[in-house]
PyMOL commands that place a pseudoatom at each C-alpha (Angstrom):
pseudoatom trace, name=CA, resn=UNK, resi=1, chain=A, elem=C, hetatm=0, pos=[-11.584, 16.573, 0.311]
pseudoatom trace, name=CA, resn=UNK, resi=2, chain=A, elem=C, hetatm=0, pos=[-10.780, 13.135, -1.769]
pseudoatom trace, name=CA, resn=UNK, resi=3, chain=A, elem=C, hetatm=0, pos=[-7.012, 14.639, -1.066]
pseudoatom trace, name=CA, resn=UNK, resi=4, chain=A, elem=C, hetatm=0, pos=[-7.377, 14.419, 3.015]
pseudoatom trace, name=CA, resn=UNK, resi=5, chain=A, elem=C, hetatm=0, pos=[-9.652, 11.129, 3.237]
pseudoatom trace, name=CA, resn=UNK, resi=6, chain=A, elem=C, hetatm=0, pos=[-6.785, 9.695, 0.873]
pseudoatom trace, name=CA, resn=UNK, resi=7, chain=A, elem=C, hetatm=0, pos=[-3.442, 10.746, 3.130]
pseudoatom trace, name=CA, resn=UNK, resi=8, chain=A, elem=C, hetatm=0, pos=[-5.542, 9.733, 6.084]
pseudoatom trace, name=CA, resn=UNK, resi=9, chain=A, elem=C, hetatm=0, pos=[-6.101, 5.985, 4.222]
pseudoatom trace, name=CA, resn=UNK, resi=10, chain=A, elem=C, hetatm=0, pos=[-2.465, 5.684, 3.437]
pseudoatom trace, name=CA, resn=UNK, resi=11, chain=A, elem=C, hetatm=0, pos=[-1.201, 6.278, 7.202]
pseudoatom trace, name=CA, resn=UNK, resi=12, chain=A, elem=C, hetatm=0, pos=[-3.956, 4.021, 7.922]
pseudoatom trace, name=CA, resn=UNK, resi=13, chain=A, elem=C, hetatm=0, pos=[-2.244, 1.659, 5.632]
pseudoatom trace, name=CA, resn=UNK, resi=14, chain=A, elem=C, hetatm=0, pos=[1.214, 2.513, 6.670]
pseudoatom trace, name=CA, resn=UNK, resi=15, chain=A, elem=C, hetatm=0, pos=[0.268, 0.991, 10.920]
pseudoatom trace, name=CA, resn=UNK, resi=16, chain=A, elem=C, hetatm=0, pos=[-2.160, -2.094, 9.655]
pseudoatom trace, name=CA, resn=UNK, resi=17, chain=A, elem=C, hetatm=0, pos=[-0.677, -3.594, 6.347]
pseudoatom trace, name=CA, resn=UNK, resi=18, chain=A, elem=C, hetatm=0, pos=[2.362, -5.091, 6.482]
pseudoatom trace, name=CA, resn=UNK, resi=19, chain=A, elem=C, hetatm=0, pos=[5.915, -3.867, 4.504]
pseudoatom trace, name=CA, resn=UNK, resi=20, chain=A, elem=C, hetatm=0, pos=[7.043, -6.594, 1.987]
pseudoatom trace, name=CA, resn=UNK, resi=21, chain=A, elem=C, hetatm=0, pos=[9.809, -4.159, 1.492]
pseudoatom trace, name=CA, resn=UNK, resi=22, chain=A, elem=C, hetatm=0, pos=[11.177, -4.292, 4.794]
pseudoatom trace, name=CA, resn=UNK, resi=23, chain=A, elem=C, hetatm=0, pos=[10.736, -7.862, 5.273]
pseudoatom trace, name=CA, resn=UNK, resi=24, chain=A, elem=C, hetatm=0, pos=[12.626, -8.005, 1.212]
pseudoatom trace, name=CA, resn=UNK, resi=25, chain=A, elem=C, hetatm=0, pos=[10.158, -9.776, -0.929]
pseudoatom trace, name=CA, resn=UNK, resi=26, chain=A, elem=C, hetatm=0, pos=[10.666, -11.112, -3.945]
pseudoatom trace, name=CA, resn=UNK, resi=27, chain=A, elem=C, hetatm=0, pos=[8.052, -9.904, -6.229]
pseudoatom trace, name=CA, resn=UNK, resi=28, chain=A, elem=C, hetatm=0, pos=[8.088, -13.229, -8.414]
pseudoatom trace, name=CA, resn=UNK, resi=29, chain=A, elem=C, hetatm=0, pos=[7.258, -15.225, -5.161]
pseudoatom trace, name=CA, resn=UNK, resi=30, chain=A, elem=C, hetatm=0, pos=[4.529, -13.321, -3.860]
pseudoatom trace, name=CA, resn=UNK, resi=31, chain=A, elem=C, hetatm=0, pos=[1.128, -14.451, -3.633]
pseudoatom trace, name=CA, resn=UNK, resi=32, chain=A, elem=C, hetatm=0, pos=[-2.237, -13.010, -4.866]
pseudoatom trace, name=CA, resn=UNK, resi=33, chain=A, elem=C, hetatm=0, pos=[-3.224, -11.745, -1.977]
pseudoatom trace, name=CA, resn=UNK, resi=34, chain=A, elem=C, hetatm=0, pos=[-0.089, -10.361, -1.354]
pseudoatom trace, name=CA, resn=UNK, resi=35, chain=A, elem=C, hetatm=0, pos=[0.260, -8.530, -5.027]
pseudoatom trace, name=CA, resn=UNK, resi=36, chain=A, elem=C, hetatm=0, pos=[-3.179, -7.389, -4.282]
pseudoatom trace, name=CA, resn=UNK, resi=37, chain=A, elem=C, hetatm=0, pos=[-2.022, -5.734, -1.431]
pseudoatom trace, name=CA, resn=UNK, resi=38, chain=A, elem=C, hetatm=0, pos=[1.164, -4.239, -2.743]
pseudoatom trace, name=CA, resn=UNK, resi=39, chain=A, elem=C, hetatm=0, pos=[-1.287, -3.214, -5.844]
pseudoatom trace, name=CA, resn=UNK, resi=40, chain=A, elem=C, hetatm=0, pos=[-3.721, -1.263, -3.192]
pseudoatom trace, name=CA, resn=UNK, resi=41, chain=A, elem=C, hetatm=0, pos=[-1.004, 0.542, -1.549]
pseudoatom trace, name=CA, resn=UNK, resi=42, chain=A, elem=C, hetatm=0, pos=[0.075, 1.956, -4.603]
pseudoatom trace, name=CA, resn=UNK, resi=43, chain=A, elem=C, hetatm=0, pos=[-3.385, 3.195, -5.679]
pseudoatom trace, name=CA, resn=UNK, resi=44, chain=A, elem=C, hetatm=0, pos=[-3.751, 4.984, -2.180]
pseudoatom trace, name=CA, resn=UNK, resi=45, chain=A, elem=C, hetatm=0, pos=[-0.399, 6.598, -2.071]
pseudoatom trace, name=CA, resn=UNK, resi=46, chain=A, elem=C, hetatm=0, pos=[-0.246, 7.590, -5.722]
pseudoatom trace, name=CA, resn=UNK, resi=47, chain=A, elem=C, hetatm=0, pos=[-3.304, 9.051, -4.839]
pseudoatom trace, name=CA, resn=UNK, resi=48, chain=A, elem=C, hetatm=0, pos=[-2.474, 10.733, -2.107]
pseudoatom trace, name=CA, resn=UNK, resi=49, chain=A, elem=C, hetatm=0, pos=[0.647, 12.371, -3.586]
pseudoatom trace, name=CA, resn=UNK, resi=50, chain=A, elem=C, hetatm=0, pos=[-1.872, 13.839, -6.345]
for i in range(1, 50): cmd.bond("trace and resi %d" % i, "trace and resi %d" % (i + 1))
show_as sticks, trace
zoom trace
């Protein structure tokens, strides 16, 4: 169950939150916000490779 509502988050993720890999961000420049967004993406797809 956690598995499914986790793969479903991370597509949700994946077409609303933008890639800061794509658009090549440096990691030292980022913002807050923007670590804390790179930080939650990681939580849901770690997650939902589990």
């Amino acid at each position: 169950m956690k598995h499914n509502f986790f793969k479903l988050l991370a597509k949700l993720n994946k077409l609303v939150l933008p890639s800061y890999s794509k658009q090549e961000l440096d990691l030292s420049k980022a913002s807050k916000f923007q670590m804390a967004l790179i930080g939650w993406r990681v939580f849901v797809t770690k997650r939902a490779l589990d």
